[in-house]
C-alpha positions as CSV (number, residue, x, y, z in Angstrom):
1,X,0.6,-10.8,-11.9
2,X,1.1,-6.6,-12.1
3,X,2.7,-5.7,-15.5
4,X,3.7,-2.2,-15.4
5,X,4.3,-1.1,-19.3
6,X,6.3,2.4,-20.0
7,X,5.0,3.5,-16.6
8,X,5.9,7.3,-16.2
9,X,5.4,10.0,-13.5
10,X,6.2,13.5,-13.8
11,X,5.8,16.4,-11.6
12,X,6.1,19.6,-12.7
13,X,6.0,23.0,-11.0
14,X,6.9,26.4,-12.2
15,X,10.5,26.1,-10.8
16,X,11.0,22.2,-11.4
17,X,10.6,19.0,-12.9
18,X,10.9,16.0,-10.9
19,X,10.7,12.5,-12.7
20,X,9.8,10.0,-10.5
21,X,8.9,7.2,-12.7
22,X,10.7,6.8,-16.1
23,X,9.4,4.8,-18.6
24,X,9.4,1.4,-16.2
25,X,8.5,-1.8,-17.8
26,X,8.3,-4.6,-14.8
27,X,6.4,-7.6,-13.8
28,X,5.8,-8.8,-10.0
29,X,4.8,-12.4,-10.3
30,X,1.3,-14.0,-9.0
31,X,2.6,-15.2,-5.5
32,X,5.7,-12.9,-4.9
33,X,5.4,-10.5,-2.3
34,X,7.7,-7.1,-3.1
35,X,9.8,-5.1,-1.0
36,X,9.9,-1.6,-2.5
37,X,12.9,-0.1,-1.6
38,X,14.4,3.4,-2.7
39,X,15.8,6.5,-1.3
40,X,13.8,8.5,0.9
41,X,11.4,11.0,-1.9
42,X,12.6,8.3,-4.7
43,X,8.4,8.4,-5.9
44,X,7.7,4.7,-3.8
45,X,4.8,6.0,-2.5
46,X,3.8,7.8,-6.0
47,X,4.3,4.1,-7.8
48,X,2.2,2.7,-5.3
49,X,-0.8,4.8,-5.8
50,X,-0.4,4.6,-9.8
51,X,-0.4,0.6,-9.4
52,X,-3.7,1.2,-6.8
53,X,-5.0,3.3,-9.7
54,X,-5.4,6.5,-7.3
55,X,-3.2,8.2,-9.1
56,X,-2.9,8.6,-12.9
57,X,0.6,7.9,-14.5
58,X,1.9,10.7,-16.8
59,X,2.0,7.9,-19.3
60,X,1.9,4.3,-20.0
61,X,-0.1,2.0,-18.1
62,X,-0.8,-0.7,-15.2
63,X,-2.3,-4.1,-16.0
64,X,-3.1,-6.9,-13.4
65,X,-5.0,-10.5,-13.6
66,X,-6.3,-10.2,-10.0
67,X,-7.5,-7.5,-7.4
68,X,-5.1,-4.4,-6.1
69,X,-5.8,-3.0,-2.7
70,X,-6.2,1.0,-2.7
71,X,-2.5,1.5,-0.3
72,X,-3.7,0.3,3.1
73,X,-4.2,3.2,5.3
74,X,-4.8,5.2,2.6
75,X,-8.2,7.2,3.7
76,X,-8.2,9.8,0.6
77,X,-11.1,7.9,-0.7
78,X,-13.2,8.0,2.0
79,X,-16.3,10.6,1.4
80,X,-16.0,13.1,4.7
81,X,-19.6,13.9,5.2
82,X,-20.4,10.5,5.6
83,X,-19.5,8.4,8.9
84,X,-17.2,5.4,9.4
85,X,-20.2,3.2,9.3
86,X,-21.5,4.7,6.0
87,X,-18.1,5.0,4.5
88,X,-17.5,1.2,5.1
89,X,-21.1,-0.1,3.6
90,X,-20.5,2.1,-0.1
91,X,-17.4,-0.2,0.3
92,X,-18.6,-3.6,0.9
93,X,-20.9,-2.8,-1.9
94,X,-18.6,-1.5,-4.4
95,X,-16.6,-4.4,-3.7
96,X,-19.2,-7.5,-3.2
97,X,-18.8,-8.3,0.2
98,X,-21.6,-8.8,2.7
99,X,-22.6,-5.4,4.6
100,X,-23.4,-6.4,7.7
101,X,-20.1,-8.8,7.9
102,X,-17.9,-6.1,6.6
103,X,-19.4,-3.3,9.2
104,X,-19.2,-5.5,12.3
105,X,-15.0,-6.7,11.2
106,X,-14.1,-3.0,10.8
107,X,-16.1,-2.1,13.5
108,X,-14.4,-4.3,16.0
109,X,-10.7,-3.9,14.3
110,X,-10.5,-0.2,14.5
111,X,-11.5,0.4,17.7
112,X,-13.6,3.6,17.5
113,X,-16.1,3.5,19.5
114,X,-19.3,6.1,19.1
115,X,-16.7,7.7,16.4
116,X,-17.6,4.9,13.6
117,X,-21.2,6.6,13.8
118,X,-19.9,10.4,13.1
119,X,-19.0,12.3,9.7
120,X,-15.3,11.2,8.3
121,X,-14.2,14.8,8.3
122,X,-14.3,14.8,12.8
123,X,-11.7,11.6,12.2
124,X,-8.1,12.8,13.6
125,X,-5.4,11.0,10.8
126,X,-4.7,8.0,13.4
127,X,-8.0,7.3,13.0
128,X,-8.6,7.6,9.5
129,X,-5.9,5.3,9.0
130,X,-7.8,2.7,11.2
131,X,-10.9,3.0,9.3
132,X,-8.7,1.9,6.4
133,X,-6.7,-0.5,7.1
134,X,-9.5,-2.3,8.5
135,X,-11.6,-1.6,5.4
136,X,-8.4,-3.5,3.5
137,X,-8.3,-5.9,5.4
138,X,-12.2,-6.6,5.0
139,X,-11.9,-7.4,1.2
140,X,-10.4,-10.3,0.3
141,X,-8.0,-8.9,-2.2
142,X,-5.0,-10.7,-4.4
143,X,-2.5,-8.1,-3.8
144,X,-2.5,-5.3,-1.0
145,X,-0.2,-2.3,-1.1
146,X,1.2,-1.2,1.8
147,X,3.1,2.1,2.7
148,X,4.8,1.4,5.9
149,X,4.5,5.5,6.7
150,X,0.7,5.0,7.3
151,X,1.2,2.9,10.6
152,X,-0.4,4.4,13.3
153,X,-1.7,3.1,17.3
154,X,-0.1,2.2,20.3
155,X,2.1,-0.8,20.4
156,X,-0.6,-3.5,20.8
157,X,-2.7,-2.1,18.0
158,X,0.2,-2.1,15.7
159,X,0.9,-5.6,16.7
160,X,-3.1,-6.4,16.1
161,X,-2.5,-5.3,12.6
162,X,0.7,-6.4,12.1
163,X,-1.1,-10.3,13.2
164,X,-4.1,-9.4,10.5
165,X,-1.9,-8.8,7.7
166,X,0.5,-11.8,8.3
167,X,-2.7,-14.0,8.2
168,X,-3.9,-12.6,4.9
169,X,-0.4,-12.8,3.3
170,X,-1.2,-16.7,3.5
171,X,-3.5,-16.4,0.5
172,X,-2.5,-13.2,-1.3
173,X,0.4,-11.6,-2.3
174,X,1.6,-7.7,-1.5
175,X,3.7,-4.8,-2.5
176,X,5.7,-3.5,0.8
177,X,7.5,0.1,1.0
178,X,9.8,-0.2,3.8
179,X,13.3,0.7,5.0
180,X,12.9,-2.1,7.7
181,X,14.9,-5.0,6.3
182,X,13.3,-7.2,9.3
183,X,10.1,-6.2,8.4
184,X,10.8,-6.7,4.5
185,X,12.2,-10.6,6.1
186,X,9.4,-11.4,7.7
187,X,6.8,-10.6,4.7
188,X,8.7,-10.1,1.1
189,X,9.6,-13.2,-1.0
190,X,11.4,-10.4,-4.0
191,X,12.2,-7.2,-4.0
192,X,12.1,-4.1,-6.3
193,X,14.5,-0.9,-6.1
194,X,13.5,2.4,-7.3
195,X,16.2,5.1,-8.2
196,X,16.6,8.1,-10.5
197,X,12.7,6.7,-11.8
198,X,14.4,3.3,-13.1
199,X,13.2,0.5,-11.1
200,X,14.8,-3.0,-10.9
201,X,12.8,-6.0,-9.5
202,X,15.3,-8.5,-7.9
203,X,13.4,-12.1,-7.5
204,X,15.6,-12.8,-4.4
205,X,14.9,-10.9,-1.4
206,X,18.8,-10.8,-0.4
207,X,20.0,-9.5,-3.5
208,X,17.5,-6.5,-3.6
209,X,18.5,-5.6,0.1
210,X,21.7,-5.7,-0.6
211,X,21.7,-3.3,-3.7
212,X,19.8,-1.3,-1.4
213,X,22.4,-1.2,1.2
214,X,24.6,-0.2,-2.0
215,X,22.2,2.6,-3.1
216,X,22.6,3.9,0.4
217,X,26.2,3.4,1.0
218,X,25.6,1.2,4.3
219,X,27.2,-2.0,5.8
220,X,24.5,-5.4,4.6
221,X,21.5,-5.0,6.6
């Protein structure tokens, strides 16, 4: 279960002030997976870092009985003087998982050669994001966050990782941002719509997408 309590999120600049999370109160059950849908710059991506604990809420708080994911592909964590390799043992170790078993998984998965042995900082952004979805998918966690903007690869890599996360959701559950209502089909069990920093969780799928086609003044998707 993720229980977010009074959960708010304010930017402010010297010209603006943007709220992207007002005061939510919500509760994603053990065993639903969430599509979190909203207009594009509604704060999704914001909420999911503030549930992943990366980034601090302007108030109120998120509480969970189990383990969050940072957002997969999310490299910000990643210490850029040290390599892939390096990067990806502090993990397993943080974390509890054997060393050597994480190292060779996200070894093989992301496919960087020689590059897994060299400083973070050389990585281009594709792969950075391989490094770390292949970290998250080395920890066995209950929920994973997943920003749909951070896929990167060629076709058959996207479909290797696409395979990977399929197989975890068989034991966990996740929190989706995506405008891909196939995609949302094929993974979400409930969905969640942010708007104007008021989010509504919807416990069937179908309704959610449908207030989403609403939102966005489209035919049903």
């Amino acid at each position: 279960m993720i229980q977010l309590e009074n959960l708010t999120k304010v930017y402010v600049t010297p010209r603006s002030r943007k709220v992207v999370a007002d005061r939510i109160n919500a509760v994603f059950p053990t065993g639903s997976s969430v599509a979190l849908m909203g207009r594009n710059g509604a704060g999704k991506s914001s909420l999911l870092r503030m549930i992943a604990g990366t980034m601090r809420p302007s108030s109120g708080q998120v509480l969970s009985d189990g383990t969050i994911s940072w957002p997969v592909g999310f490299a910000g964590s990643f210490h850029p003087e040290l390599t892939g390799e390096q990067n990806v043992r502090f993990l397993s170790r943080v974390y509890g998982i054997d060393t050597a078993e994480m190292t060779e998984f996200v070894k093989e998965f992301a496919e960087l050669g020689q590059h897994f042995y060299v400083p973070f900082r050389t990585y281009s952004s594709g792969m950075r994001s391989r490094l770390a979805f292949g970290a998250s998918m080395a920890v066995p966690f209950d929920t994973y966050l997943v920003d749909e903007v951070t896929a990167v690869g060629d076709a058959s890599f996207r479909a290797k990782s696409n395979a990977l996360f399929l197989d975890r959701m068989q034991n966990a559950s996740a929190i989706v941002v995506s405008h891909s209502p196939r995609g949302m089909r094929e993974i979400c069990t409930s969905g969640a719509l942010l708007d104007n920093g008021r989010l509504t969780y919807y416990p069937d799928l179908e309704e959610a997408i449908e207030a989403h086609a609403r939102l966005m003044g489209v035919a049903s998707m």
